[in-house]
C-alpha positions in Angstrom: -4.4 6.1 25.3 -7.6 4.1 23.6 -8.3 0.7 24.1 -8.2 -0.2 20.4 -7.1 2.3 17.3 -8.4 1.5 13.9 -6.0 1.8 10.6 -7.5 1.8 6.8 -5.4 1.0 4.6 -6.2 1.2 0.6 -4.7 -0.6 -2.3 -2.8 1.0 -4.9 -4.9 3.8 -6.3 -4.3 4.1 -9.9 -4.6 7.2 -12.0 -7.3 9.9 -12.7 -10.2 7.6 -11.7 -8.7 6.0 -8.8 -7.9 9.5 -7.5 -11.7 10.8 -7.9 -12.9 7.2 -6.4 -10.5 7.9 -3.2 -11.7 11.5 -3.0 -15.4 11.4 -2.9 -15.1 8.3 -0.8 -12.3 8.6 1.7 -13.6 10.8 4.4 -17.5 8.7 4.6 -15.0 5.2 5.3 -12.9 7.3 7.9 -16.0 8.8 9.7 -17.9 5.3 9.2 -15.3 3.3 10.8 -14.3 5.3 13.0 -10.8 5.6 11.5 -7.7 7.0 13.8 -5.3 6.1 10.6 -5.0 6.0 7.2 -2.4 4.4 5.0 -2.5 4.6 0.9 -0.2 2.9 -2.2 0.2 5.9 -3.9 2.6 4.3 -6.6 0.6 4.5 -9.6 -1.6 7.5 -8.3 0.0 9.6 -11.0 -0.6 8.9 -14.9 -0.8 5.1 -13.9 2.4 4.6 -13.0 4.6 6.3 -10.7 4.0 9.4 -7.7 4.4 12.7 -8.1 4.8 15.8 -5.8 1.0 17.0 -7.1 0.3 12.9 -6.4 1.4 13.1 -3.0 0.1 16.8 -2.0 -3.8 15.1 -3.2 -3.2 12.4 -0.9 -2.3 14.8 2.3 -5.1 17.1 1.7 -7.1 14.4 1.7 -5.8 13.2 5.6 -3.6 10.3 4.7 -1.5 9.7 7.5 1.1 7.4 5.2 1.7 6.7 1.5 3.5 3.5 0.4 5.2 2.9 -3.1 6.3 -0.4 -5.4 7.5 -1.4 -8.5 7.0 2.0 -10.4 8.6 4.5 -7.4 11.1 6.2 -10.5 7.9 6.8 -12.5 8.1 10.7 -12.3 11.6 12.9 -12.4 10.7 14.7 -8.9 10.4 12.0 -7.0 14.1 11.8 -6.0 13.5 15.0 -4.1 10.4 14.1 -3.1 11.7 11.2 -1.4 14.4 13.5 0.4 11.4 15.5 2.3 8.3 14.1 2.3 7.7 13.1 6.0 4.7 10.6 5.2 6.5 8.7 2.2 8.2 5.4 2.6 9.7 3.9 -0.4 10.8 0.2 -0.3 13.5 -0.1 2.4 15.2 -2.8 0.4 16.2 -0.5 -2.6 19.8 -0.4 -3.1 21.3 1.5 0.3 22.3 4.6 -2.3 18.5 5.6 -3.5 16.9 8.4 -1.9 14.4 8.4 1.2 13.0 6.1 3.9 12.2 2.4 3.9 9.7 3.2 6.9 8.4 6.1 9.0 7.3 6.6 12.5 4.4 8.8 12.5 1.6 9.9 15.2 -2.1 9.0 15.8 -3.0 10.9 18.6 -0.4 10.1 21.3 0.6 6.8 19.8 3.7 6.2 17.5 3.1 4.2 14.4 5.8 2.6 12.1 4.7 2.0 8.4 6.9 -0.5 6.5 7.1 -0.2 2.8 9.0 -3.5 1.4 9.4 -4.8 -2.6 9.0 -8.7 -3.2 12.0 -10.1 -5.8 9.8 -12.9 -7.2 8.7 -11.8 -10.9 9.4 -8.2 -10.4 12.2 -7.4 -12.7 13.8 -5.7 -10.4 17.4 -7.3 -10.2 19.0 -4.7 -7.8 16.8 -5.1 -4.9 17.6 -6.8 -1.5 16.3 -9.4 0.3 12.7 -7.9 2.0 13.4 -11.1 4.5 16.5 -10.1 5.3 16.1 -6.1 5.3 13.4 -6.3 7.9 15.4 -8.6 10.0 17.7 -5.8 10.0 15.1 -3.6 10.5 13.2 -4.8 13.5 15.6 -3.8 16.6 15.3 -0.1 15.3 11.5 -0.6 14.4 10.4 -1.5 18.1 12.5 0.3 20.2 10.6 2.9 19.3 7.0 1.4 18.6 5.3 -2.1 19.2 2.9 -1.3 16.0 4.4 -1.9 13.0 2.5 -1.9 9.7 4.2 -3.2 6.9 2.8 -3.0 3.1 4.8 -5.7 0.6 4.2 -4.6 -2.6 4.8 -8.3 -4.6 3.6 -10.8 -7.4 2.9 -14.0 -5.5 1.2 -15.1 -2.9 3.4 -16.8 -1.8 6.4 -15.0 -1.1 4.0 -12.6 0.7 2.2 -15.4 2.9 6.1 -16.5 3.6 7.1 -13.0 4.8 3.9 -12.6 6.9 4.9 -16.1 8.9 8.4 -14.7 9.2 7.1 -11.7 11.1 4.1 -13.2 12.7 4.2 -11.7 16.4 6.8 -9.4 15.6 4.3 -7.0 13.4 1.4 -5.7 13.9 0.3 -6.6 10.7 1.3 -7.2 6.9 -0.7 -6.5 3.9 -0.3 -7.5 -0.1 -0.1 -4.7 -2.9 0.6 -4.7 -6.7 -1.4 -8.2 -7.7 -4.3 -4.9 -8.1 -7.1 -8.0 -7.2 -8.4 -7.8 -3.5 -8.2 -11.3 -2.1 -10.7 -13.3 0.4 -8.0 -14.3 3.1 -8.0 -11.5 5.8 -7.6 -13.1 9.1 -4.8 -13.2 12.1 -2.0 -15.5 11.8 -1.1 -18.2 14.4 0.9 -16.1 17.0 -1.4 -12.9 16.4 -0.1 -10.8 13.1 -3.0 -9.5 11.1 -2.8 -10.8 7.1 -4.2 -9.9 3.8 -2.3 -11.3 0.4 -3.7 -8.2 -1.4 -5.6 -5.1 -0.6 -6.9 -4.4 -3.6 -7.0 -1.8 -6.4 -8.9 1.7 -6.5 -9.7 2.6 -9.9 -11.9 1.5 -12.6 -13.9 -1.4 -12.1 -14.9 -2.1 -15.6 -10.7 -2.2 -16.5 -7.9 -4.8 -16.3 -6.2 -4.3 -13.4 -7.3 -0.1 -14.0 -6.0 0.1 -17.4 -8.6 0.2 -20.8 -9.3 -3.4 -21.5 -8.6 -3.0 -25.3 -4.9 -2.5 -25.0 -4.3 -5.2 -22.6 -6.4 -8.1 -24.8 -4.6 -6.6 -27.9 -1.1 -7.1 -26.5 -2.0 -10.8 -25.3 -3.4 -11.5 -28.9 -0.5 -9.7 -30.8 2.7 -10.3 -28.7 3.5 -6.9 -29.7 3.8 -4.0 -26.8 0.6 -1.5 -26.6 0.4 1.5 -24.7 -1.4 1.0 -21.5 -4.2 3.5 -21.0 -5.7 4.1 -17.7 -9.2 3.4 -18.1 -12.2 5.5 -16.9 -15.9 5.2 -15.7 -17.4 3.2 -12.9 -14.7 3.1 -10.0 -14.1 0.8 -7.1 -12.2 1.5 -3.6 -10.7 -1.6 -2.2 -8.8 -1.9 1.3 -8.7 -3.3 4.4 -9.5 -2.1 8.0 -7.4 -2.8 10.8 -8.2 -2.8 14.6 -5.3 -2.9 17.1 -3.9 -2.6 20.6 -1.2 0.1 21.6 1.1 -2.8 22.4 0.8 -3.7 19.0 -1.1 -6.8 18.9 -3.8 -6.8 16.4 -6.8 -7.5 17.4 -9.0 -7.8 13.9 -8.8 -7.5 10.2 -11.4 -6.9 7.5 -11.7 -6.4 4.0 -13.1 -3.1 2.7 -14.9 -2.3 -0.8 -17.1 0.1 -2.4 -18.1 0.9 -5.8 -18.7 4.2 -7.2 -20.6 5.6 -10.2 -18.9 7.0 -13.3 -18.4 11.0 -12.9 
């Protein structure tokens, strides 16, 4: 095996734009970085909002090793059976026990085993049905590293703080924890205490010019009316935010970093 292996892992790509961002940039970070991984939030890859089977066959031509959902997984009718057989797919693993799929996958990178984690944060999310992510992964951990020390887990939640409080509840047990769905890449990437990697948020791919990828009119003319507008996903200018990851096959992670570029409009 290597000394060190090296994960990317990008933000939650969101429609048309963020999919042309992540295609003409993907494969110059991989070969730049050196990358032996790749991990994508592919939950509003489709329209905005949601994944669909054409969603996740762009994402594995494009040599994403994982793709992690959120908030918006029941955004497209064929993502039940989507769920059912898509081997690099992890929706959150604390939906209710009945819904379709995996909460995390073990998948290869050369002759390592990798676990990717997909968990939804409860605070602000609307989402009344859901478990404790706290408590799931507790749950989750014996299965998790009797089969792998590295363990990469994506929280897709609103706050800060519930995701800082999850990362300290699996520090040393994880290789690392990352932030989606906040769509706003934050400055805090560093290793915790007893050696987990951390990022509150990885960022958004999509339109830079936008608010949060969606056509700025819409959004400032809900916040002045009160009254719902459709959201459209915005075009033009795009940005590709992320994080790279360098770790040890026993797990322990050895350094984090943000990632960012910006690309013209097509």
């Amino acid at each position: 095996m290597k000394e060190s292996y090296k994960a990317l892992i990008i933000g939650d790509v969101v429609g048309d734009c963020g999919r042309r961002a992540l295609e003409n940039s993907l494969a110059d970070l991989q070969w730049e970085y050196g990358v032996d991984f790749t991990v994508v939030n592919g939950e509003n890859i489709s329209g905005g909002k949601g994944l669909s089977r054409r969603g996740y066959n762009f994402l594995c031509d494009l040599g994403v090793d994982a793709v992690t959902l959120g908030n918006h997984i029941w955004g497209h009718k064929d993502i039940s059976q989507l769920l059912l057989h898509a081997e690099k797919l992890c929706r959150p693993a604390n939906l209710p026990p009945a819904a379709p799929g995996r909460g995390w996958q073990l998948l290869p990178c050369g002759e390592l085993k990798i676990a990717v984690v997909n968990l939804l944060g409860r605070v602000y999310m609307n989402m009344p049905a859901l478990d404790c992510p706290f408590r799931t992964m507790q749950e989750l951990l014996p299965e998790i590293q009797a089969q792998t020390p590295v363990i990469l887990v994506d929280f897709h939640a609103e706050t800060t703080s519930e995701k800082l409080a999850l990362a300290n509840f699996l520090d040393g047990r994880v290789t690392a924890v990352w932030g989606t769905h906040t769509h706003v890449q934050t400055n805090d990437a560093r290793l915790l205490p007893r050696g987990t990697a951390y990022l509150s948020d990885a960022g958004m791919t999509g339109a830079r010019d936008s608010v949060l990828g969606v056509e700025t009119e819409g959004v400032v003319a809900r916040y002045l009316s009160g009254r719902p507008t459709p959201f459209v996903v915005a075009k033009g200018a795009a940005q590709v935010n992320g994080l790279l990851l360098e770790f040890a096959a026993d797990g322990r992670a050895l350094n984090i970093q943000t990632v960012k570029r910006e690309l013209p409009g097509n």
